[in-house]
C-alpha positions as CSV (number, residue, x, y, z in Angstrom):
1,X,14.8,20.4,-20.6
2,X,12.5,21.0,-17.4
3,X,12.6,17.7,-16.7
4,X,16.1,17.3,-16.6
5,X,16.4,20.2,-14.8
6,X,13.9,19.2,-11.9
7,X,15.5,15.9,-11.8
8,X,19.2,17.4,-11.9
9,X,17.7,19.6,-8.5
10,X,16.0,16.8,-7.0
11,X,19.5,15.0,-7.4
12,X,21.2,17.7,-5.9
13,X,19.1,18.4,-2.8
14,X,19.2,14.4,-1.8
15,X,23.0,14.3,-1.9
16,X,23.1,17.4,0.3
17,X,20.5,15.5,2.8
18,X,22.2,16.1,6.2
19,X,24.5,18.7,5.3
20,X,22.1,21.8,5.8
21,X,18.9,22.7,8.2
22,X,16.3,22.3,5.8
23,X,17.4,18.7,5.7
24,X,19.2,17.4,9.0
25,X,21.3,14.5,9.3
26,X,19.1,14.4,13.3
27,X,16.0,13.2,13.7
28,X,14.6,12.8,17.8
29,X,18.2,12.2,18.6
30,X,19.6,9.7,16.3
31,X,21.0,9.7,13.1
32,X,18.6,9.7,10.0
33,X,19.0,6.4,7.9
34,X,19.5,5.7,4.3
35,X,17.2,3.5,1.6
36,X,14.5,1.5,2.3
37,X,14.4,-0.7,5.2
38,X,12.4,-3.3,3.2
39,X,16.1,-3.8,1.2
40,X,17.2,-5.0,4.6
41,X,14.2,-8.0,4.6
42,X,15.2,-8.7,0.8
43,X,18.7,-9.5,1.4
44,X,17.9,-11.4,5.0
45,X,14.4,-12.9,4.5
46,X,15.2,-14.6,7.9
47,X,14.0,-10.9,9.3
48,X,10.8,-11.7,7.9
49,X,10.6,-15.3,9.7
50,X,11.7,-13.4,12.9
51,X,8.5,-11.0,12.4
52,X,5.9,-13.7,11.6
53,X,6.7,-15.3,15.0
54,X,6.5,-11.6,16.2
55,X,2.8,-11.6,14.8
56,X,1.9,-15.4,15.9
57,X,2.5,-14.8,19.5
58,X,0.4,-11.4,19.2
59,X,-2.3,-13.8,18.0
60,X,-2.5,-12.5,14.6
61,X,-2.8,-16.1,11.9
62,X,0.7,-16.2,9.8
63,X,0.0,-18.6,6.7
64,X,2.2,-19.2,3.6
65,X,0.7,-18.4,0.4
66,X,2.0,-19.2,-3.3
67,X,1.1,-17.2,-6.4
68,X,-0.1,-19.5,-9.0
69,X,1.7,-18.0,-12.3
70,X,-1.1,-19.9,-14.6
71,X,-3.1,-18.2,-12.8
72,X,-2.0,-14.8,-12.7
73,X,-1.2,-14.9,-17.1
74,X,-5.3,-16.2,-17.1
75,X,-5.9,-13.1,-15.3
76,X,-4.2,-10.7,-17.9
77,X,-5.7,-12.5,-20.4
78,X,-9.3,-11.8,-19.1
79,X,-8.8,-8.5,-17.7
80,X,-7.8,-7.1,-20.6
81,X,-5.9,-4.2,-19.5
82,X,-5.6,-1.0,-21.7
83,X,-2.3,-0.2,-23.6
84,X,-2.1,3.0,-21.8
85,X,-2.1,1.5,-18.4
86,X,2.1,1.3,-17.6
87,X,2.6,1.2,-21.2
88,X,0.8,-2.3,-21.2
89,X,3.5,-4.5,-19.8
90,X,5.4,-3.4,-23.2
91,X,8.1,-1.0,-21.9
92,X,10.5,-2.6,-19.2
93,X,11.1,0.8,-17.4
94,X,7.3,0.9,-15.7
95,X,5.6,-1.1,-13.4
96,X,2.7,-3.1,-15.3
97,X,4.0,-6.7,-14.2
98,X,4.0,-5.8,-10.2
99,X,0.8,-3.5,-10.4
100,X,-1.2,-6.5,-12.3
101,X,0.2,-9.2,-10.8
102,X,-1.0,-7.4,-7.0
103,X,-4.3,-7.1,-8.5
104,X,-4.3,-10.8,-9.5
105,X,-3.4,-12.2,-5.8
106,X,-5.8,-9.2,-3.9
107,X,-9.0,-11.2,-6.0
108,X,-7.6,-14.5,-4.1
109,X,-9.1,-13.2,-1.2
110,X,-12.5,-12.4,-1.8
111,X,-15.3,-13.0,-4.0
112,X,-17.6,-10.9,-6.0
113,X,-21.3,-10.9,-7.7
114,X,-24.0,-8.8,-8.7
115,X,-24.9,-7.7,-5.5
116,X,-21.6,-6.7,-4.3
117,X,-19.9,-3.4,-3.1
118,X,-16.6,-2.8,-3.8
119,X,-14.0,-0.1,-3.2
120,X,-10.7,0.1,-5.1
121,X,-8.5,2.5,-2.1
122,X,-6.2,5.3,-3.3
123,X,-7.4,3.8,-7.0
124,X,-6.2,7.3,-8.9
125,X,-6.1,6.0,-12.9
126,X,-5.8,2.1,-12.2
127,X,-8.6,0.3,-14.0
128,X,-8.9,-2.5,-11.5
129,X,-12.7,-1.4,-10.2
130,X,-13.5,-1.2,-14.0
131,X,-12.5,-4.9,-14.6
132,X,-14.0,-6.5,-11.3
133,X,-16.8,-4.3,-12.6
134,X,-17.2,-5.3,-16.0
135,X,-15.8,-9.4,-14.9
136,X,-18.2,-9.9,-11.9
137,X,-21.2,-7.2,-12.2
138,X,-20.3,-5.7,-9.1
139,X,-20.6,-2.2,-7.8
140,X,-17.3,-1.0,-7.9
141,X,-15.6,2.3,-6.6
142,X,-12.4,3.6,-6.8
143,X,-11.3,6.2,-4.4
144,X,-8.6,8.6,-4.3
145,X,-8.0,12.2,-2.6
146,X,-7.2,13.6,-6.5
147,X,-10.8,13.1,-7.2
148,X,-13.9,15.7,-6.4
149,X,-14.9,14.9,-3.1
150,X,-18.2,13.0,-2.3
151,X,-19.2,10.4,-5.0
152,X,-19.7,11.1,-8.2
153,X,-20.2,8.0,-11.0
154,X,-18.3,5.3,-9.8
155,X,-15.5,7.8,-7.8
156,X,-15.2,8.9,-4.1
157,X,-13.5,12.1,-3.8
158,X,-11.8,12.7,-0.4
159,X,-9.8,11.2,2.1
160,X,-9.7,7.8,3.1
161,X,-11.1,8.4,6.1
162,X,-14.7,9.6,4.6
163,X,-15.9,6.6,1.8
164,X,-19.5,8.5,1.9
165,X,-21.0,5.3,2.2
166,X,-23.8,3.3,4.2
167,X,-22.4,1.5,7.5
168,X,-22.0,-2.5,7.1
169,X,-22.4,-1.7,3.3
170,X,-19.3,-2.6,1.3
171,X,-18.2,-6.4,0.8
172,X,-14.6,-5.9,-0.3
173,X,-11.6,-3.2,-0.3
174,X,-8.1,-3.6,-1.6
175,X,-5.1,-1.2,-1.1
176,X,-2.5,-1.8,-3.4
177,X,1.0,0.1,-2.8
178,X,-1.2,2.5,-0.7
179,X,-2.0,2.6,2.5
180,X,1.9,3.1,3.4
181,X,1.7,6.6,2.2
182,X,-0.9,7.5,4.8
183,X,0.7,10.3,6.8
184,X,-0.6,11.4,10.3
185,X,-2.7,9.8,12.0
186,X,-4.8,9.1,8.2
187,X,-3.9,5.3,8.4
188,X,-5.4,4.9,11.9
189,X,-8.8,6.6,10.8
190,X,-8.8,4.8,7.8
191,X,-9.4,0.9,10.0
192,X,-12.0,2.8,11.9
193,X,-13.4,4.2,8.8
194,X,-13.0,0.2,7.8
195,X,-14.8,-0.9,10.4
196,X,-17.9,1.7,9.8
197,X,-18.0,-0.1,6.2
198,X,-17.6,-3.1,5.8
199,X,-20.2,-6.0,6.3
200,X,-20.0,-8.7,8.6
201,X,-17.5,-11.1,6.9
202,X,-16.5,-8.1,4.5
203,X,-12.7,-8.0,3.5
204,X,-9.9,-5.4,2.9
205,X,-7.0,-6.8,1.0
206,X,-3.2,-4.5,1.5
207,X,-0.5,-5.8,-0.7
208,X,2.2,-5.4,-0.5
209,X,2.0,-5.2,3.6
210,X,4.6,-3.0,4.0
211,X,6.2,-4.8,7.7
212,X,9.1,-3.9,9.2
213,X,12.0,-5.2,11.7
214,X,11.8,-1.6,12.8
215,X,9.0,0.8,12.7
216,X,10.1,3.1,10.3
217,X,8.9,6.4,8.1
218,X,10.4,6.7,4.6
219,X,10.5,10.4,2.9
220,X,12.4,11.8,0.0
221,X,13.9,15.2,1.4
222,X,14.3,16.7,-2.6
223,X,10.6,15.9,-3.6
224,X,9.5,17.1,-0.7
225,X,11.1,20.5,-1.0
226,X,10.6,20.7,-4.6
227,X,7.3,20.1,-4.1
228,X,6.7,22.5,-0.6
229,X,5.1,19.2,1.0
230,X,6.4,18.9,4.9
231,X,5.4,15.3,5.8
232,X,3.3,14.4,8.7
233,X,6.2,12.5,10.9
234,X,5.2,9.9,13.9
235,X,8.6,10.8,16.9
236,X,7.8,7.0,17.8
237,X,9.3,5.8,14.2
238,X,12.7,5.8,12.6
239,X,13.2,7.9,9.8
240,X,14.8,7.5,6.9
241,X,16.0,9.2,3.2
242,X,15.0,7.7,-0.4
243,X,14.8,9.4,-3.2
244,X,12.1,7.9,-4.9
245,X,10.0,10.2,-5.7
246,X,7.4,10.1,-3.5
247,X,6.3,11.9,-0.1
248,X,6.1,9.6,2.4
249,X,6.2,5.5,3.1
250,X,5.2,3.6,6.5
251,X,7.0,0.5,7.5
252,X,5.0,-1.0,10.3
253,X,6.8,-3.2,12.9
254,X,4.6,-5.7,15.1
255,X,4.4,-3.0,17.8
256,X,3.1,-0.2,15.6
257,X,0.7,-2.2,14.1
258,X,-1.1,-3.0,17.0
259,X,-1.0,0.3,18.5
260,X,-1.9,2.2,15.1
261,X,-4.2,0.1,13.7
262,X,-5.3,-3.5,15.4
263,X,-6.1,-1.6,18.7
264,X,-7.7,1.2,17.1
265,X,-9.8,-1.0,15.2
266,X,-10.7,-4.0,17.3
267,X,-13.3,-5.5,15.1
268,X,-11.2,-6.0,12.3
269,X,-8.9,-9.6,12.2
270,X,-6.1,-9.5,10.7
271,X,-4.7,-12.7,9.2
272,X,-1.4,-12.4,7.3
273,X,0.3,-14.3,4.6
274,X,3.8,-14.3,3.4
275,X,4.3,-14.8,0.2
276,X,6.6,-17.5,-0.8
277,X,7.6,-17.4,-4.4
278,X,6.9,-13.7,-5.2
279,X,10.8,-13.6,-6.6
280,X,10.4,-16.7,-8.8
281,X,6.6,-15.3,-10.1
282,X,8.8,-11.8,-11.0
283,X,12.1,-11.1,-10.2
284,X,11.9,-7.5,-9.6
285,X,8.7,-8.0,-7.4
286,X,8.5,-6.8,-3.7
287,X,4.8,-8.7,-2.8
288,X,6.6,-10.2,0.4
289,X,3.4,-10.1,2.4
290,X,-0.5,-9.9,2.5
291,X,-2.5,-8.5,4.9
292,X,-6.3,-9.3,5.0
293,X,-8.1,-7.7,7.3
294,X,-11.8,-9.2,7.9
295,X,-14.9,-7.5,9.8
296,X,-16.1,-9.6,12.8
């Protein structure tokens, strides 16, 4: 009965989005879009074409990449996850295929041993650190702001922004459906928290790379009330209303990306690569790019 009711207000307050104060239809003079901008990329993947020759001629590597699907079933077959995790790929409604199949393509991009140092970013209950942990021996963290800050077992409490951690310490990172929800000025501390970490050589794996046509901020103006968050906006961005649930997304175009992150962070190089069958692997997926940054 709560739960119908909460999602019966939530309902209520997006429809009304534009129609009252707490919600204006304005934002730094133009008018506040609708859905998700990464829709638009969906149903023209030329927009995504346009952007990698956006990225080429800022002199950041664009190269294809194909999921193997053998690959990714001998992954769920070894990883073994638990039942509880998305209901265990049983229930249709949640998310297990997309979440485990962007674990499966983030371990293409770097390799682990004994003597390894990975972080799992913005991990809260996913059980990837456990497997690379348990697969490869490796020291393996998962971080999240839910968790007590400072390090504690194998968890780093805190922001992104403060791993706790030796400098030129960690081999690998991954961000998976994460790092767009980094409000402020969070995502640009985070590189140069990055750079701090990471070894020379050392890897940080985002997927999916959420890029843009436009640079734009996603929020959900019900949650957000409901909840009595007020997300951290950037003026230079496009807004825009979804009501998914959630606080805040960041679509990056080539120009905020550099500015936000690739200047703020020089030695990290970024290579990206768009995925070309992520559709036929899953048809509900959105793993349209790969970003892998690597420490100079």
């Amino acid at each position: 009965m709560i739960r119908s009711i909460y999602h019966w207000s939530h309902d209520m307050l997006y429809r009304s989005a534009g129609k009252w104060p707490l919600i204006p239809a304005t934002y730094q003079g133009y008018t506040v879009g609708r859905g998700h901008i990464s829709d638009e990329h969906l149903d023209h993947p030329e927009l995504d074409d346009v952007m990698a020759s956006e990225y080429a001629n800022m002199g950041v590597p664009v190269l294809p990449f194909s999921i193997d699907p053998a690959g990714y079933q001998a992954w769920l077959s070894a990883a073994d996850y638990p039942a509880s995790y998305y209901g265990g790929g049983k229930d249709p409604g949640q998310n297990f295929t997309e979440k485990t199949l962007e674990h499966y393509v983030s371990t293409q991009f770097f390799s682990l041993h004994e003597s390894s140092t990975f972080i799992d970013i913005a991990a809260c209950t996913s059980p990837f650190a456990d497997i690379l942990a348990r697969r490869f021996g490796a020291t393996a963290y998962r971080q999240d702001l839910v968790y007590p800050k400072g390090i504690h077992g194998n968890q780093i409490g805190g922001w992104g922004h403060e791993l706790h951690l030796p400098d030129g310490s960690v081999d690998a990172v991954t961000l998976h459906c994460s790092l767009e929800h980094f409000e402020g000025n969070s995502d640009t501390l985070f590189f140069q928290e990055l750079e701090r970490v990471l070894k020379p050589g050392g890897r940080a794996v985002v997927l999916p790379f959420y890029l843009a046509h436009t640079y734009t901020i996603h929020v959900d103006p019900g949650y957000n009330l409901l909840k009595g968050h007020r997300p951290k906006l950037d003026p230079q961005a496009r807004l825009r209303y979804c009501d998914w649930y959630q606080y805040f997304s960041r679509h990056y175009d080539p120009q905020a990306l550099k500015r936000r992150v690739l200047d703020a962070a020089p030695s990290l190089q970024l290579t990206l690569y768009q995925v070309q069958n992520f559709r036929e692997v899953y048809a509900d997926s959105y793993l349209r790019w790969v970003g892998v940054f690597e420490k100079k």
